[in-house]
C-alpha positions, 0 to 999 in steps of 0.5 A, a space after each residue: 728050543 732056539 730061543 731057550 738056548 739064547 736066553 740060557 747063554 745070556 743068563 750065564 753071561 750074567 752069572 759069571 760076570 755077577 761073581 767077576 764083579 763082586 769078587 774085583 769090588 773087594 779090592 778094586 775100583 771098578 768099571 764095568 763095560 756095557 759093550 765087550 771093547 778090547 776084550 774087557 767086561 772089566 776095567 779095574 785099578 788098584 783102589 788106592 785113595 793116593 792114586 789119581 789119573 792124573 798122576 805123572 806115573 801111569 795108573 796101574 790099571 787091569 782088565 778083567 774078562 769074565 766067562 761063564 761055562 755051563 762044564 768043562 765041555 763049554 768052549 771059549 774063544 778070546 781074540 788074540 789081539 785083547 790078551 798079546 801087544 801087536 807091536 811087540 808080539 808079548 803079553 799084556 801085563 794086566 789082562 786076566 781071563 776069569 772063568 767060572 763054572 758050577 752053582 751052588 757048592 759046585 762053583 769053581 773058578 779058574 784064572 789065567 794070566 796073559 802070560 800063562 794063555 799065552 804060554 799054555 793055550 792052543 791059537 786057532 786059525 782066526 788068531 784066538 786063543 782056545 780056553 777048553 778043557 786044558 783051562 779047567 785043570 787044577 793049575 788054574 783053579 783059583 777057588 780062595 779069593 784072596 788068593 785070587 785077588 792077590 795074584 791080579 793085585 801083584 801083576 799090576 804092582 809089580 809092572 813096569 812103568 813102561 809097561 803099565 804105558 803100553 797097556 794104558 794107551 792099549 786099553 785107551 785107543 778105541 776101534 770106531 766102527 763107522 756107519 751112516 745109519 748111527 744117527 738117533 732115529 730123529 735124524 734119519 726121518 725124511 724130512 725135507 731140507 733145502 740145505 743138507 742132508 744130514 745123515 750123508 754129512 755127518 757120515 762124512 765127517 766122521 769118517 773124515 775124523 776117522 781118517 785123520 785118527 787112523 793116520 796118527 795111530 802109530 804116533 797114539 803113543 808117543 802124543 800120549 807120552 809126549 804130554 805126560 813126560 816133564 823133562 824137556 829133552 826126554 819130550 823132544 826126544 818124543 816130538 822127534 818121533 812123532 815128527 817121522 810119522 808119515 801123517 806130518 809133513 814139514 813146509 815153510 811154516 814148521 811141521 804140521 800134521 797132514 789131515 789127509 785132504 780138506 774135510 768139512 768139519 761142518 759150519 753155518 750150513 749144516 747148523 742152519 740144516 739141523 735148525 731147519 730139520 728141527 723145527 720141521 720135525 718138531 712141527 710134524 710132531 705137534 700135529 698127530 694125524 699129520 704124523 701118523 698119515 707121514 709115517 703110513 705114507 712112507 710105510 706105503 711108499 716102501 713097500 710098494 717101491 721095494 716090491 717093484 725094485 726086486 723086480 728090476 734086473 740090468 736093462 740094455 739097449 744094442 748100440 755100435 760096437 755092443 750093449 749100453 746100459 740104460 736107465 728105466 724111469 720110473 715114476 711115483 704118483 699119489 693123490 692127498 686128502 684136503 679134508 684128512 691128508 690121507 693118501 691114495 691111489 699110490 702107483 709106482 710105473 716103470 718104463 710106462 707110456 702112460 700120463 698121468 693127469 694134473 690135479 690139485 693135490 696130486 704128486 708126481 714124481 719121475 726119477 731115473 733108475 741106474 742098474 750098473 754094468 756089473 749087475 749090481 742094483 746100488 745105485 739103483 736103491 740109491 735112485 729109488 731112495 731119492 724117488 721116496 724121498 722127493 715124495 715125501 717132500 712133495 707131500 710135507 709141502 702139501 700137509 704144511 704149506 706155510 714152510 714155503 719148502 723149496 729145492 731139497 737136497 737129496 741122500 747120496 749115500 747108501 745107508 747100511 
């Protein structure tokens, strides 16, 4: 039942967004979204051959948001943030909410400007606007599609140019949602390397980059400004503006923009900890059983250090003055085929006064486990991820030997 409701909502999100479509391309040149970014299933500009971004005049872009109800009953709700300016508190000029109801000679549709949300619809408490039943009376209906059109068409024409800026450097500054897992898969593999670890390094340059961004965003508009203004006063104007920005600061040099502390925006390192990555994968790849014998391995290894890891809770020993916590070693071991590279008798011990033998083939990895003060097992995953990592690089040296594979650099990082 669940799933026929989840197919049925993805269907009518179709729906509404086909009819949205065809009805803009009649006018419009448009951009659909794939993602809803800022609100917009639709990103559209007045389809004049004249008119090219490049213009000195800001383009006279909309954005279209497209809903589909299944009745008057169907509830919607539009984050405040896409249809009103957070710095002015007023409306965007050039958003418009589509909603499209009924099929076949029962379809209806209903347009609401920013303006009238704004001035008709209740706000919730988490800051959205509500399109209930109030957006489905004959004030809104909008069934004729010239009508319709020429109502998106005037809005956009008649705006300002200062307004059409704002909303331009609106639709334009994007949020980056930042996670260490946002790699291709290819780059999440454990692949040994004596250089870097890529997914930790890339993560920290991003949010380095992001940091920097986030620093400047209150000057976004001025920088934008600032390139596009062609007279020379009016721009200094501008570069005064942006030279208040808290992220500029001034030396003997002139002034500069601060990047918040040094950051690595990578080099010869990470380069030569891709090429090693590359070539490594690339070699795993190329030989199927060994591939296939990895990825069970690592397969194997989470399940069975996983399993153990929930087990685990915070260990303490009594010390002068109170508890310390300490950490349990944990020790992974397992033999590898020489005939297949199979591997067997996988044991994981923790906290064990048991050796375990030397043999050809054999690894052996011993690693501490933190459990923090506080209960929390972060560093603890952060540990048991090394421990399965070492081991998949003990293994890779075995299974290829002629890599000549040394030191390897570790995760640090926790992925999400």
């Amino acid at each position: 039942m669940e799933k026929d409701k989840i197919t049925k909502t993805a269907e009518n999100a179709s729906l509404g967004e086909y009819r949205c479509s065809a009805l803009l391309a009649e006018r419009f040149w448009v951009l659909s979204r794939n993602v809803d970014l800022d609100g917009a299933d639709f990103l559209i500009q007045l389809s004049d051959p004249g008119i090219r971004f490049t213009d000195p005049l800001p383009p006279r872009l909309g954005i279209v948001q497209s809903k589909f109800s299944q009745d008057k009953n169907t509830v919607h709700y539009i984050p405040s943030k896409y249809v009103v300016d957070g710095k002015t508190n007023e409306p965007y000029e050039g958003y418009f909410l589509l909603v499209h109801t009924g099929r076949g000679s029962d379809r209806k549709r209903y347009l609401l400007t920013s303006e009238q949300m704004v001035s008709k619809l209740k706000i919730t408490k988490d800051d959205s606007f509500c399109v209930g039943a109030f957006a489905y009376s004959v004030e809104f209906e909008s069934n004729d599609d010239e009508k319709t059109l020429d109502v998106i068409e005037k809005v956009l024409r008649n705006r300002s140019d200062e307004d059409a800026k704002r909303f331009l450097h609106a639709v334009n500054i994007p949020e980056y949602p930042l996670k260490r897992a946002n790699v291709e898969s290819k780059w999440l593999a454990p692949i040994p390397n004596e250089h870097l670890f890529i997914p930790d390094e890339i993560y920290k340059i991003k949010h380095g980059l992001k940091m920097v961004l986030d620093s400047m965003a209150a000057s976004f508009e001025d920088i934008g400004d600032a390139l596009m203004e062609r007279d020379v006063e009016e721009c200094m104007k501008l570069l005064e503006k942006i030279k208040d920005d808290s992220s500029v600061v001034e030396d003997v040099n002139g002034f500069m923009f601060d990047k918040i502390g040094p950051f690595n925006l990578g080099g010869a390192l990470l380069c030569k900890a891709i090429e090693i990555h590359k070539k490594r994968y690339e070699l795993l790849l190329s030989d199927k059983e060994k591939s296939q014998c990895y990825i069970e391995l690592q397969e194997k290894l989470e399940g069975i250090c996983w399993r153990e890891f929930e087990k685990l809770s915070p260990k303490t020993k009594s010390v002068p003055g109170g508890l310390k916590y300490v950490p349990y070693t944990c020790t992974l071991s397992f033999d590898v085929s020489e005939k297949n590279c199979s591997t067997g008798n996988i044991i994981l011990s923790i906290d064990s006064n048991k050796t375990i033998p030397e043999k050809k083939n054999r690894v052996v990895i011993t690693r501490e486990i933190f459990t923090s003060s506080d209960g929390s097992k972060l560093e603890a995953v952060r540990d048991m991820h090394q421990a399965m990592h070492l081991a998949l690089a003990e293994y890779f040296k075995i299974i290829f030997p002629a890599e000549k594979i040394g030191d390897v650099k570790l995760p640090m990082l926790l992925m999400e």
